[in-house]
C-alpha positions as CSV (number, residue, x, y, z in Angstrom):
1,X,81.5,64.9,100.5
2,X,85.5,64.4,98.9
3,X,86.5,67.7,100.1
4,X,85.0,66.7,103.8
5,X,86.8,63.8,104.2
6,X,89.9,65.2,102.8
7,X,89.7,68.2,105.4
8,X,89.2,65.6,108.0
9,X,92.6,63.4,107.6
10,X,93.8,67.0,107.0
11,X,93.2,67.6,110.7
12,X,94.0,64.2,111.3
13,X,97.4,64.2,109.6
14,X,98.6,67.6,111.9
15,X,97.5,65.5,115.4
16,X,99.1,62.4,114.5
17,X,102.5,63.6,111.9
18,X,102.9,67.4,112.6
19,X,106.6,66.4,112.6
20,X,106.0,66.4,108.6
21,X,105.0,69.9,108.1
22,X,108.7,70.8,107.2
23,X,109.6,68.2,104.9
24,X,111.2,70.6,102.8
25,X,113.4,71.7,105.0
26,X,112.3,74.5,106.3
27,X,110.9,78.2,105.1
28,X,111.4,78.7,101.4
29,X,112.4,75.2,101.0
30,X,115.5,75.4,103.8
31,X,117.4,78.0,101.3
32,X,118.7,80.9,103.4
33,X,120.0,83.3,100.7
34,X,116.3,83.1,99.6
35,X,115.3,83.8,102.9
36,X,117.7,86.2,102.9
37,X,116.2,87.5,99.4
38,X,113.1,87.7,101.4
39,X,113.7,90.1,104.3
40,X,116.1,92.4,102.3
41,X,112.6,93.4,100.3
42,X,110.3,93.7,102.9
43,X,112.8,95.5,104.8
44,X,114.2,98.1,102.1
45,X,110.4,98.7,100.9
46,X,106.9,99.7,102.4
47,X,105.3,96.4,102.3
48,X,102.1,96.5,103.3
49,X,100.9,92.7,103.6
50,X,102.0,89.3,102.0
51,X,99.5,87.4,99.8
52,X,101.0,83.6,99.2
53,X,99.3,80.9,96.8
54,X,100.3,77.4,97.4
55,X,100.5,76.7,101.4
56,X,100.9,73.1,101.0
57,X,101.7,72.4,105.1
58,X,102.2,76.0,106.0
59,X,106.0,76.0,106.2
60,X,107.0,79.4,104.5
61,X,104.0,80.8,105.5
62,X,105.4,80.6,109.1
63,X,107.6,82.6,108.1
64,X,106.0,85.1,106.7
65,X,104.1,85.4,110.4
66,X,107.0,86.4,112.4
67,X,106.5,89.9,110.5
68,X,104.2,92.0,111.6
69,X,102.5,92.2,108.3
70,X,98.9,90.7,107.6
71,X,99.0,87.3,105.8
72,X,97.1,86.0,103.2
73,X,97.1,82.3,101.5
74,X,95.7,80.0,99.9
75,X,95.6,76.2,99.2
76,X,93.9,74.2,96.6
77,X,93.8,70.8,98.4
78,X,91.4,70.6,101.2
79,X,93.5,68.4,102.8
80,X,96.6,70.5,102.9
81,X,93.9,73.6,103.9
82,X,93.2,71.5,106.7
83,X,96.5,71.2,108.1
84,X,97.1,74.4,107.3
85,X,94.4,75.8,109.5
86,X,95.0,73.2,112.0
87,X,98.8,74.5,111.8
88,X,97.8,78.3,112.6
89,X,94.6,77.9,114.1
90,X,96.1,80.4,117.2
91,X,96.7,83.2,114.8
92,X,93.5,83.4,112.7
93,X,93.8,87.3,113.1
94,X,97.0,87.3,111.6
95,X,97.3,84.2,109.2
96,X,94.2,84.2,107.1
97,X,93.7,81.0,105.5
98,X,91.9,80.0,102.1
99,X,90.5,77.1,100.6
100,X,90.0,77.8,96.5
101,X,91.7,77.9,93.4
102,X,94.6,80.6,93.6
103,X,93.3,82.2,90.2
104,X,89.7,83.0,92.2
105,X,91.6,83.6,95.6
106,X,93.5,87.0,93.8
107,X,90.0,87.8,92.6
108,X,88.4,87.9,95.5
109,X,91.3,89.8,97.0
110,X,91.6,92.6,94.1
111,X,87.7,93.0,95.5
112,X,88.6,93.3,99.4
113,X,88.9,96.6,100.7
114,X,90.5,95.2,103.5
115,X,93.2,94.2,101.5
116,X,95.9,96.8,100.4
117,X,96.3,97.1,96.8
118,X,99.6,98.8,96.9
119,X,103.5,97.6,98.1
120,X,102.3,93.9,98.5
121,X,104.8,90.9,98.3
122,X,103.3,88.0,96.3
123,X,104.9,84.3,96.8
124,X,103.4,82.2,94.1
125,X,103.9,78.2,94.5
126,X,100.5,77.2,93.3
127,X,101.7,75.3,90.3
128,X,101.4,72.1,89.9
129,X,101.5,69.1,87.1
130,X,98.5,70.1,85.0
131,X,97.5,73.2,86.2
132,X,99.7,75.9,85.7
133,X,98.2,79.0,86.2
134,X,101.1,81.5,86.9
135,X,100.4,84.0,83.3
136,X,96.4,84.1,85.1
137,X,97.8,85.1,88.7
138,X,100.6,87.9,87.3
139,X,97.8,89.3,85.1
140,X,95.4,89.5,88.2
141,X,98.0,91.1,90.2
142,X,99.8,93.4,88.0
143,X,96.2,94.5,86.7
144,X,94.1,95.4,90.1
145,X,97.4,95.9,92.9
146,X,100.0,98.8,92.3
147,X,103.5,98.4,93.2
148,X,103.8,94.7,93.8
149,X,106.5,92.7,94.5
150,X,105.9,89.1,93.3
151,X,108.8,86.4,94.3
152,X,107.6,82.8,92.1
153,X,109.3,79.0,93.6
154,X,110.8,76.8,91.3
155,X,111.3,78.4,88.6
156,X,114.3,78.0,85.8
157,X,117.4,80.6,86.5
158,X,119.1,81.2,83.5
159,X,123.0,79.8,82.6
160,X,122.6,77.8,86.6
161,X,121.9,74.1,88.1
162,X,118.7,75.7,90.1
163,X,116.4,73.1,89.9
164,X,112.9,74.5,88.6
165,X,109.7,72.5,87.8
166,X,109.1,71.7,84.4
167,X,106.0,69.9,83.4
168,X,106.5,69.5,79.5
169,X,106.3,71.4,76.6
170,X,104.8,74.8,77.1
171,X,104.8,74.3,81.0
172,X,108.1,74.9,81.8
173,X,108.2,78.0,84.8
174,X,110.8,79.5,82.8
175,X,111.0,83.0,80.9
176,X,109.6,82.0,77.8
177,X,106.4,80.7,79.7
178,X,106.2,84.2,81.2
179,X,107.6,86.6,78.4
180,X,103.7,87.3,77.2
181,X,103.0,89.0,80.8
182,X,106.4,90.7,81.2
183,X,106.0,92.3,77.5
184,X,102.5,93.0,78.6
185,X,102.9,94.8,81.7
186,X,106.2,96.2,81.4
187,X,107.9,94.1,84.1
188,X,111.4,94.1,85.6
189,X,113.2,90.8,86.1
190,X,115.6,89.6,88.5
191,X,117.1,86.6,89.8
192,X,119.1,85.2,92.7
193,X,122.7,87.0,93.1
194,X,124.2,83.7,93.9
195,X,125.3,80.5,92.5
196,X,123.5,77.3,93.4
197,X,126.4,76.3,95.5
198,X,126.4,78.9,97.9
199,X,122.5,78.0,98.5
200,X,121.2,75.5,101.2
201,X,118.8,73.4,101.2
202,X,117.0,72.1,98.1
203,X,118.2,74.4,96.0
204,X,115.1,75.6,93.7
205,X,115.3,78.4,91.4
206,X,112.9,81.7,92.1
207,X,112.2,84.6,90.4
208,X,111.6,88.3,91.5
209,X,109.1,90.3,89.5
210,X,108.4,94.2,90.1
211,X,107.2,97.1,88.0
212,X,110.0,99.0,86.2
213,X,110.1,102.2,89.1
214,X,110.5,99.3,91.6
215,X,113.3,97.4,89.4
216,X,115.1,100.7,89.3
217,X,114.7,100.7,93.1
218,X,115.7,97.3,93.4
219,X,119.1,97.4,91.2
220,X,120.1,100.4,93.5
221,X,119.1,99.0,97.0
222,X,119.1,95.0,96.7
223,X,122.6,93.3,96.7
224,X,121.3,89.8,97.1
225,X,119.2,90.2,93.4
226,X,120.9,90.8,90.2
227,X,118.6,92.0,87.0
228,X,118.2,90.1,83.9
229,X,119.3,90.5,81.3
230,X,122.3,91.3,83.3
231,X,124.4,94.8,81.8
């Protein structure tokens, strides 16, 4: 009965505020070298679709629908589903919406054959106080997708002023959090080839996290992403 009412001022909150949907500022919180970070990827490599965890209001997401790659993306909150769907209820073939945890969502993906399961970009910005489950979602997708490219929001870049969520100890999206599932699967790293100051908007840290053949591919074709550790 919660989640009902909750999509109902969901659908309520897009008719009567749909002014709010880009608090942030924009796509990828208003920061164009991100954006920039974005589009150089899907561009140099043969993405296939974009998966995204975390649509809050939709905002990047509307980004990621001016390509003409299949969308997939979830939210948690029923309300913020609502929206969502309220938001791109004119391109349900393209923009494929999701109500569930993001750990279930990759799950059920992993299981779609519809899906591709090979040169996928992955925005994760599910996180949230309590929950963090960012070492779940890499292991999902670096177990059951080949080739992905996974870009992660607010997380810490190192020896900058990014801003980055940190939600006490252990729960800091930082590379210590991660290091298990980079060890693990053998991941590349890379961060943002610019300093916080030449960024717009609100300024949060990302990180970019590929398979070690990509990372080579990356450090050769990607000027706007520099490797860590750096040479």
């Amino acid at each position: 009965m919660k989640g009902f009412i909750n999509k109902g001022l969901g659908y309520l909150d897009y008719i009567r505020k749909s002014g709010a949907q880009d608090k942030w500022g924009g796509p990828f919180n208003g920061q164009q070298f991100r954006q920039r970070i974005f589009f150089d990827l899907i561009n140099q490599f043969p993405v296939k679709a974009i998966i995204e965890t975390g649509t809050y209001r939709g905002t990047t997401t509307t980004l990621f629908a001016t390509t003409p790659l299949p969308v997939y993306s979830v939210e948690t909150h029923p309300r913020f589903y609502a929206y969502s769907k309220m938001r791109f209820r004119h391109q349900r073939n393209k923009v494929h919406l999701y109500n569930n945890d993001s750990r279930a969502f990759l799950t059920m993906l992993s299981k779609d054959p519809v899906v591709p399961k090979e040169a996928v970009f992955f925005y994760l910005d599910a996180h949230w106080k309590d929950d963090l489950p960012l070492r779940e979602e890499l292991e999902i997708i670096f177990t059951y997708w080949q080739r992905p490219i996974v870009m992660i929001d607010d997380f810490q870049v190192p020896d900058s002023d990014y801003n980055f969520d940190d939600y006490g100890p252990g729960k800091t999206l930082n590379l210590d959090y991660l290091q298990p599932v980079i060890t693990a699967y053998n991941i590349s790293v890379f961060f943002p080839a610019v300093d916080v100051a030449e960024e717009t908007g609100v300024k949060r840290g990302c990180v970019v996290l590929c398979q070690e053949k990509t990372g080579t591919e990356i450090e050769e074709s990607i000027s706007s992403l520099q490797v860590y550790p750096p040479y």
